[in-house]
N, C-alpha and C positions, 0 to 999 in steps of 0.2 A: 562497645558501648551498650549499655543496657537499657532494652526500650523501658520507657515509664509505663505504669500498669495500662492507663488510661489509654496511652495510644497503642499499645497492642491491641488491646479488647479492641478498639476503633477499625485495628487491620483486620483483625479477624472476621470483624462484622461486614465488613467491606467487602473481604475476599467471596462471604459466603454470599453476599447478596450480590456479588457478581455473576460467580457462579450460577448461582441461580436465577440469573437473569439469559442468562446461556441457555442454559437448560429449558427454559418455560420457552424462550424465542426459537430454539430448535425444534421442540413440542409443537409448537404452534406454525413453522416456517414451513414443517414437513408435512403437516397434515393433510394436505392438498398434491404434496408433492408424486407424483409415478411415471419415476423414469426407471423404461426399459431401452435396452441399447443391442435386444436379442438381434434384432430386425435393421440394424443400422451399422454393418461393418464394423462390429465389436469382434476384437481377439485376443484370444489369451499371452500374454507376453511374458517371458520367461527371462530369468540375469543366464549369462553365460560369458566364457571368457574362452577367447580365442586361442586354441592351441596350435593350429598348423594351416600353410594359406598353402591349396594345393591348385590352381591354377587360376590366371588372368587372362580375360580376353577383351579385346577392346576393337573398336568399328568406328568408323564414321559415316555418314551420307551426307550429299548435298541437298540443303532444302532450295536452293536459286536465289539466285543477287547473288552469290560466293557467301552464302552463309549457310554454315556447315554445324552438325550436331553430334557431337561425339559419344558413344556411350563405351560402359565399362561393367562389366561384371567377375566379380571375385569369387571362385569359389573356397570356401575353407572349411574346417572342422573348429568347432567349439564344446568344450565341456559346462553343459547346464550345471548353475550352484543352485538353483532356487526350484521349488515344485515338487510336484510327482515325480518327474522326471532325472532328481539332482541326480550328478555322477554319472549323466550317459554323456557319450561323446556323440554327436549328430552331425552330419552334412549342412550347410546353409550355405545363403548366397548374401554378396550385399553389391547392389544394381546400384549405379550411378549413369544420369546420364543427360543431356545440355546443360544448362547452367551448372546444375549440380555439381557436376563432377569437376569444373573448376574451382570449386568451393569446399567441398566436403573432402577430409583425408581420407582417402582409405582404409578399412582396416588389416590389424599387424597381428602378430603372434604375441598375445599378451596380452590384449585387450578387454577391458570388460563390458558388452554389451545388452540391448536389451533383442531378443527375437521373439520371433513366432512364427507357429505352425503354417503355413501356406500346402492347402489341400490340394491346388491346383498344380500347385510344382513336386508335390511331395518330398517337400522340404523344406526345411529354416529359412525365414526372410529375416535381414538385416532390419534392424528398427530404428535405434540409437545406439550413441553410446550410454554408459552409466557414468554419471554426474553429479547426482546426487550425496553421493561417498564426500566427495571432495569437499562440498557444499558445508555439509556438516560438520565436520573438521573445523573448517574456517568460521562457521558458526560457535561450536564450542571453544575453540580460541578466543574470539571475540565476548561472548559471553562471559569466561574467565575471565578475561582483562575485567571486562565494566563490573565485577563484584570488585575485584585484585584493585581496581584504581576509586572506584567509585562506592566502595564497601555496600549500604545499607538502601542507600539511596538509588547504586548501582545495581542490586538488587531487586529491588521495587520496581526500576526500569523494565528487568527482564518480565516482572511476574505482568506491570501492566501493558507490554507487547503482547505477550500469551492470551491474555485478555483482548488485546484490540484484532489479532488475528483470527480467534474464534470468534469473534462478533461476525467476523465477516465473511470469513469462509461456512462457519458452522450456522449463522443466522440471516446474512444478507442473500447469500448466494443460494443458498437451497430457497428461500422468500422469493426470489425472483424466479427461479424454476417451476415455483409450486404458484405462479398466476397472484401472488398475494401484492399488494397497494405497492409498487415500487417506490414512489413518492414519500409515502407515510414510513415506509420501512427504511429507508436511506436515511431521515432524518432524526429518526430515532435509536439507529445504530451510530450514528454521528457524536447525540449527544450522551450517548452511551459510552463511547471510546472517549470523551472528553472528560467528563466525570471519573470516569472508573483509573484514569490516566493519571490526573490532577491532586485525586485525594490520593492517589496509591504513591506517586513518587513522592509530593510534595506532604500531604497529612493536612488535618482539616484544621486551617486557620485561615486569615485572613488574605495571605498570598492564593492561597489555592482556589478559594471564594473568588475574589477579584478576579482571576484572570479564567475561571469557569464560566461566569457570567459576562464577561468582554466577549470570550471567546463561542460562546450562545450568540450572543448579538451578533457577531460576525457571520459565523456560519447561518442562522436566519437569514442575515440578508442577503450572501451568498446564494442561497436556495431559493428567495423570491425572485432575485434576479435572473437568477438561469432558468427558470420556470417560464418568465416573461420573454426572456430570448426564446427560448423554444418555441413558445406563440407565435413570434411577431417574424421568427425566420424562416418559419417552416420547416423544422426541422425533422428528418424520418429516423433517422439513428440509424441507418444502413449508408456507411460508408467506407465498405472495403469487404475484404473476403470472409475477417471471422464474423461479422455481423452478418452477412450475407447466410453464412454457414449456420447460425442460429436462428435463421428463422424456416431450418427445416431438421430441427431437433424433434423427433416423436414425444412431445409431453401434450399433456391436454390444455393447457390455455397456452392462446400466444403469447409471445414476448411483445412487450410495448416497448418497443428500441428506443424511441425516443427517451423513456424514461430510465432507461438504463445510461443510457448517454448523462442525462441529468443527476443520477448518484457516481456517478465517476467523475462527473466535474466537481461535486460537493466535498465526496470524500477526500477527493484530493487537496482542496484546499483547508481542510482540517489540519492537517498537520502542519502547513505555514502557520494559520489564524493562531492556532494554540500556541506555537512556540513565540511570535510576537505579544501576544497578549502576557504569556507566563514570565518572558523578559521586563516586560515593562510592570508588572504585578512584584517582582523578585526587586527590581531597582527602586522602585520606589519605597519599599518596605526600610531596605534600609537607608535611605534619603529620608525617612520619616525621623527615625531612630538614630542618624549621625550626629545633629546638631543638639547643642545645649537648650536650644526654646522649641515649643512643642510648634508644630508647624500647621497650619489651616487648609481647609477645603482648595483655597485658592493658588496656596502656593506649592503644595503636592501636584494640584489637577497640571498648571503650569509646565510643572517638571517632566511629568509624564508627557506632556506633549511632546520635548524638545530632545525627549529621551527616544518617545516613537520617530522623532523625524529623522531622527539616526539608523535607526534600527529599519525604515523604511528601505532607505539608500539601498543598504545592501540585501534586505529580504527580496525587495522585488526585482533584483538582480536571480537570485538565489532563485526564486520561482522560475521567470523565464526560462534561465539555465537548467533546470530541471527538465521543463517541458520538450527545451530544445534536443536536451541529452533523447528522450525518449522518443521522439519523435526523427531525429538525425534521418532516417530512412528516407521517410517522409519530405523533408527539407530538401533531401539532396535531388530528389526526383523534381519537385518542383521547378528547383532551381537548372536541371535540364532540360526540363519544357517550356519552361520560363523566354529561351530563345525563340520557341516558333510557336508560340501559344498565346494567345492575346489574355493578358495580365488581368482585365477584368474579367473574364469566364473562370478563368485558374483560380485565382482566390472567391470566387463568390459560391464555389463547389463544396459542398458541405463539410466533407473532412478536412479540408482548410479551417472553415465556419467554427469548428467544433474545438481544431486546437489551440486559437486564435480566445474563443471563449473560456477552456481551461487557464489560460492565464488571465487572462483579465475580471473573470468572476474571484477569480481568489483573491489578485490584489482589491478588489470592491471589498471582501472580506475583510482585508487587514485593514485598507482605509476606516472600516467601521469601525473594529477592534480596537482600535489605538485611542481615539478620545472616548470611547466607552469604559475601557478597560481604566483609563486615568481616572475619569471622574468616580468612580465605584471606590477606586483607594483612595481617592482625596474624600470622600464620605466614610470610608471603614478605619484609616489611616490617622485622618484628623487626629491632635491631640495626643498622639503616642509622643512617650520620653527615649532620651538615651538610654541606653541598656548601663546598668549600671555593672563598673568591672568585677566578675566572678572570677575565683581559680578554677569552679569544674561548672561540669551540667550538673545543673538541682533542676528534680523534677514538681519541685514546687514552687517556681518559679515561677512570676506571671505571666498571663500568658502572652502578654502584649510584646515583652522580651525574648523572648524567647521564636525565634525565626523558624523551629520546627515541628512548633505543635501549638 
């Protein structure tokens, strides 16, 4: 199908001022930025794949009570693919050893790893394996399908992923590195991914409007709310070991954890807010447009409601589930101390606190989103007719008809 002129020009315009919103928030995120990692256990890491495993040896000792720690070390040769060094074959080791080595395989002749130089052994230490290979594969499969099933629209998908990825790797994350307003910067990469998301899949009419501005209001309240928990709970944002771990990163301003805690609750419920809002912006459109009489503020806003109550049921199932999947580590711990741990100190410890708040600021989100997002299309909606029967797309077509632009 052939874009109409009008809404090319519109992507194009779109693309560039995204881009360039990239680009200025990078400029601006790094400026402050200077991290070095000379002085902090940085090393070089090289791919390499396992050609020959020339011996195993393995040990245990008693630590007392009968609890025992086993370890294991491999020695093998591997040939480096990547660096200075590609095409040598070199010694290395890969050390396993308590839990570990109950968990981790070993590695085989075949493998593709990552190493590095250990001075002190003067030799290859085991890193990881290589993972990424795989990833992408399954990436690019994936991607195929959504152009293959979802053509143009499946397209725009991928271009405004690209977009919400860089937002946040390329501008929130160095922003928080570089001592800049954690607060101010979360909120505005939020509304950054929602926009650039909305008009890019959807194209700028009336659907993509409505559920922008729903899903503004949501995530707003989302952000005051967790703003106001963090107040009133005392929250430090150091609870567990990567937190712990960043707050002895060599950069020159600290991390305000707590505020990092608060864009990761936000961001995360961007992506429910939005996909509720864009459902109930998308149904309504054509509940506008199905019936023979033009339909009113009151009985669009209506339908939107009873349409969110649905869409509620199973989003804030969806949310929780989410949080649960991520967290499962977490839960399962719990739930073993849970026997000899008195239930009020266990939940009231902040990494509880925190993922107990990641669901329920989001559902506050969608709560808001849903009569917001209704009342905006029964204001923008009002008055639209039936689409009267066409054989093709005409790009002169009005535009109240026309569901794509």
């Amino acid at each position: 199908m052939k874009l109409p002129g009008r809404q090319f020009g519109f992507t194009l315009i779109l693309w560039a001022l995204s881009i360039a919103f990239l680009f200025v928030g990078n400029a601006v995120a790094t400026q402050r930025l200077n991290v070095s990692t000379d002085d902090f256990g940085a090393f070089d890491v090289v791919p390499a794949v396992v050609t020959e495993i020339i011996e195993r040896d393995e040990w245990s000792h008693d630590m007392g009570s009968g609890f025992v720690i086993s370890h294991t070390v491999i020695t093998f040769t591997a040939r480096i693919t990547g660096g200075e060094s590609r095409g040598q074959v070199v010694l290395a080791e890969h050390y396993l050893d308590g839990l570990v080595a109950r968990n981790e395989r070993e590695v085989a002749a075949g493998d593709r790893i990552l190493m590095y130089y250990d001075e002190f052994l003067e030799r290859y230490s085991f890193v990881d394996y290589v993972r990424i290979n795989y990833i992408v594969i399954l990436g690019i499969v994936f991607f195929a399908l959504m152009v293959l099933f979802g053509g143009k629209k499946g397209f725009n998908s991928i271009v405004a992923l690209g977009f919400t990825c860089l937002a946040i790797f390329w501008v929130l994350v160095p922003a928080i590195l570089g001592g800049r307003n954690i607060y101010l910067t979360a909120i505005i990469v939020c509304v950054y991914i929602i926009a650039s998301t909305l008009l890019t899949v959807i194209g700028p009419n009336k659907k993509a409007y409505s559920a922008m501005l729903g899903c503004f209001g949501g995530v707003l309240l989302a952000g005051l709310l967790m703003r106001f928990m963090d107040i009133i709970l005392n929250l430090t944002g150091v609870m567990d070991e990567e937190s712990q771990f960043l707050l002895l990163l060599p950069i020159d301003a600290p991390l305000n954890m707590s505020a990092i805690v608060f864009a990761g609750v936000v961001i995360g419920a961007v992506g429910a807010i939005m996909d509720v809002a864009m459902s109930i912006s998308s149904s309504l459109w054509e509940v506008s447009l199905a019936g023979d009489n033009e339909l009113g503020f009151s009985r669009i806003f209506k339908s939107g409601l009873n349409i969110g109550k649905d869409i509620l049921g199973t989003m804030l199932n969806t949310l929780i589930l989410a949080y649960i999947g991520s967290a499962l580590s977490l839960i399962l711990l719990i739930s073993f101390y849970a026997y000899g741990t008195s239930l009020l100190e266990l939940f009231n410890r902040e990494m509880i606190a925190v993922e107990l708040l990641r669901a329920l600021i989001g559902s506050f989100g969608i709560f808001l989103a849903v009569p917001l997002t209704s009342g905006i299309c029964g204001w923008l909606y009002a008055g639209n007719k039936a689409a009267p029967p066409q054989s093709g797309f005409s790009s002169s077509a009005p535009e109240k008809y026309d569901s794509n632009w």
